[in-house]
C-alpha positions in Angstrom: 0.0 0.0 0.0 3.0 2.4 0.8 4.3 1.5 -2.6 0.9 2.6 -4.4 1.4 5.4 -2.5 4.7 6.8 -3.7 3.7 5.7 -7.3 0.9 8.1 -7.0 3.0 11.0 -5.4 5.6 10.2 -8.3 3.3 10.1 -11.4 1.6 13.3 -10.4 3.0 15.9 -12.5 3.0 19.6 -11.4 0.0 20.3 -13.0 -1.5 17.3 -11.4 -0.5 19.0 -7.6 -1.7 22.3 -8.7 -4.9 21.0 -9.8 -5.4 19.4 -6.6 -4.2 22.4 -4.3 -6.5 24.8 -6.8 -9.2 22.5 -5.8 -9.0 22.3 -2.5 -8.7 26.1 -2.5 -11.6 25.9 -3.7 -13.3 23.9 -2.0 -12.1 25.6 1.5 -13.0 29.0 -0.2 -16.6 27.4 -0.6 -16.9 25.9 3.0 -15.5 29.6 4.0 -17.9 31.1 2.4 -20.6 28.8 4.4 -19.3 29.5 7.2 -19.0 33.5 6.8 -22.7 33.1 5.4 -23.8 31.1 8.8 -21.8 33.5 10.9 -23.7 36.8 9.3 -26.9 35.1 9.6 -26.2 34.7 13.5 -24.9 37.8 13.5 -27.9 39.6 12.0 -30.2 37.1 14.2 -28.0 38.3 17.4 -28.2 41.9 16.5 -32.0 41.8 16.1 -32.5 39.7 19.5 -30.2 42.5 21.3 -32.3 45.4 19.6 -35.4 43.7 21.4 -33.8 43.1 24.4 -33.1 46.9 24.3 -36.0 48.2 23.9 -37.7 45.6 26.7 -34.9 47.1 29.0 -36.1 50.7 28.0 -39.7 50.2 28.7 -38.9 49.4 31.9 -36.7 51.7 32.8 -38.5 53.3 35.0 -39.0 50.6 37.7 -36.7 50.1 40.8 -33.0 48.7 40.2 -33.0 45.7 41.8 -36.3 44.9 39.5 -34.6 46.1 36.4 -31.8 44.0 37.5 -34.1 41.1 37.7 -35.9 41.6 34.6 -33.0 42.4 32.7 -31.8 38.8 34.0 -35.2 37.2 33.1 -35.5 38.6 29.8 -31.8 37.7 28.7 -32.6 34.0 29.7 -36.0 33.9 28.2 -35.7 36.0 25.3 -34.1 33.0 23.3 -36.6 30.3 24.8 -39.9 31.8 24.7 -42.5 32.7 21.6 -45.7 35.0 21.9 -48.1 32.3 22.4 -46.1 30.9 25.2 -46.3 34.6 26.8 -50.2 34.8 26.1 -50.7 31.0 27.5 -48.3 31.7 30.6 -50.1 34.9 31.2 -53.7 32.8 31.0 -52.9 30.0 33.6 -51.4 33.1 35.9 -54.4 34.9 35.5 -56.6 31.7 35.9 -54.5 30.7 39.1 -54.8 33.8 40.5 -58.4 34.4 40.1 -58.9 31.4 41.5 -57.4 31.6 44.3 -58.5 35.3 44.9 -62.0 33.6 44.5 -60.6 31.4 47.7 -59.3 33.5 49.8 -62.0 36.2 49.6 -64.5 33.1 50.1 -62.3 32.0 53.4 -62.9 35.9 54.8 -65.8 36.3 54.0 -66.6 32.7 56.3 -64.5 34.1 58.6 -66.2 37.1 59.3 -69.5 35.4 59.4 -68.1 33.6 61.8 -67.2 36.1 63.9 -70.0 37.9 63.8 -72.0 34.7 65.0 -69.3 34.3 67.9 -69.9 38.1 69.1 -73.9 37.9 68.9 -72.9 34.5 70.8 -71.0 35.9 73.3 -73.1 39.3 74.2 -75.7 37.0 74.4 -73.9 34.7 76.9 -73.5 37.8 78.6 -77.0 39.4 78.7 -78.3 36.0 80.3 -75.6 35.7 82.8 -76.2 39.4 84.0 -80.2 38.9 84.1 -79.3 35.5 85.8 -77.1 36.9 88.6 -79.8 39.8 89.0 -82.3 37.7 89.3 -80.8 35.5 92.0 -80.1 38.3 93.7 -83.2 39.7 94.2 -84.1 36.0 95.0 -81.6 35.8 97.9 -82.3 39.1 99.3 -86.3 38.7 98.9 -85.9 34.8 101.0 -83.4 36.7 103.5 -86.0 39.5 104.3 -89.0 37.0 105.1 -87.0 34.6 106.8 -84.5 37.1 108.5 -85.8 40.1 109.3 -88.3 40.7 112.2 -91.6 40.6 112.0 -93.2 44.1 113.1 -95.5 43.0 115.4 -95.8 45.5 118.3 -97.5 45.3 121.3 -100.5 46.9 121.6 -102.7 47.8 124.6 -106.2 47.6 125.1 -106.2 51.6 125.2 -104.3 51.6 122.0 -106.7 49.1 120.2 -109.8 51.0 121.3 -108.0 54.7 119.7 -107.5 52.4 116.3 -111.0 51.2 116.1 -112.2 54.7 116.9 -110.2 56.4 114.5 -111.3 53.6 111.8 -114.9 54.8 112.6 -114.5 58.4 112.5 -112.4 58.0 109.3 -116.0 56.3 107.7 -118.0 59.3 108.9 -115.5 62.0 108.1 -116.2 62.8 104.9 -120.2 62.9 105.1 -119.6 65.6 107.6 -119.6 69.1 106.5 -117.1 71.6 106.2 -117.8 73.6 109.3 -117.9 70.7 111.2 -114.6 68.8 110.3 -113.0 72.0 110.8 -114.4 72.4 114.6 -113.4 69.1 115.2 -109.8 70.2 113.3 -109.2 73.0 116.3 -110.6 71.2 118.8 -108.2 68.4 118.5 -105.6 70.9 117.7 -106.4 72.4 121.3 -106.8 69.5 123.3 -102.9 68.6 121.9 -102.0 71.8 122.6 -103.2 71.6 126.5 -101.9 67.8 126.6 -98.1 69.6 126.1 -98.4 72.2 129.0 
């Protein structure tokens, strides 16, 4: 095989080698060309990507720095990865998420005020029927001590003193059939016989 070698390298004339080294020329000028082609087209493709990146970085310009830093970090990663409809699909299960679970949470508040407006009524309740409870049984307590506690007010009486009551329960019958004249002679005569008792 070495020998079908060097019979090859040996029957090639110069015109033969320059042939060959024209064509390989060539052929590297061609794959050159390819490549300088492929590297425009990335270049243009870069250069459009970093013109979009830009003006995503201006529009949010004005938001805090340590946003625009994040953004700026988020958009350079996802700017090659994601299309328009996975922004408008990402955006729709957010939005549906969210919704949701606003719809939750303002559902578990909403229960939980209920809820405490049912423990208060509860409560001032509770406390109305322990205050008219404790009133009560008071009075209770008091009302048993006075008629089992407290002295009777019996007083003894005379016979003297039980015939002045049964008089004075008469006259007070015929008192007001008498006239005026004559309940106020019997007026100053009581008034006089008081007044002679005293001296």
């Amino acid at each position: 095989m070495t020998e079908t070698r060097e019979e090859t390298k040996k029957s090639l004339s110069i015109e033969d080698h320059q042939k060959a080294l024209l064509f390989q020329f060539v052929t590297l000028y061609e794959r050159w060309s390819e490549d300088r082609q492929v590297a425009a087209k990335q270049g243009y493709d870069l250069e459009r990507q970093l013109k979009q990146f830009s003006e995503e970085v201006r529009r949010f310009s004005s938001l805090e720095e340590a946003v625009i830093v994040k953004l700026r970090k988020s958009l350079n990663e996802t700017t090659h990865t994601l299309s328009e409809k996975v922004n408008a699909a990402t955006a729709e299960a957010l939005n549906t998420t969210l919704g949701s679970s606003l719809n939750r949470m303002e559902h578990a508040s909403r229960t939980v005020a209920t809820l405490l407006a049912e423990h208060q009524q509860i409560r001032r309740l509770r406390q109305v029927k322990t205050l008219a409870t404790n009133s009560l049984c008071s009075l209770l307590v008091s009302g048993l001590m006075l008629w089992f506690f407290m002295p009777q007010p019996t007083l003894p009486l005379t016979q003297e003193d039980m015939n002045t009551y049964l008089i004075g329960k008469r006259f007070a019958r015929i008192w007001p059939t008498l006239s005026k004249e004559k309940q106020q002679w019997l007026l100053s005569a009581a008034k006089e016989k008081k007044d002679t008792r005293r001296t």
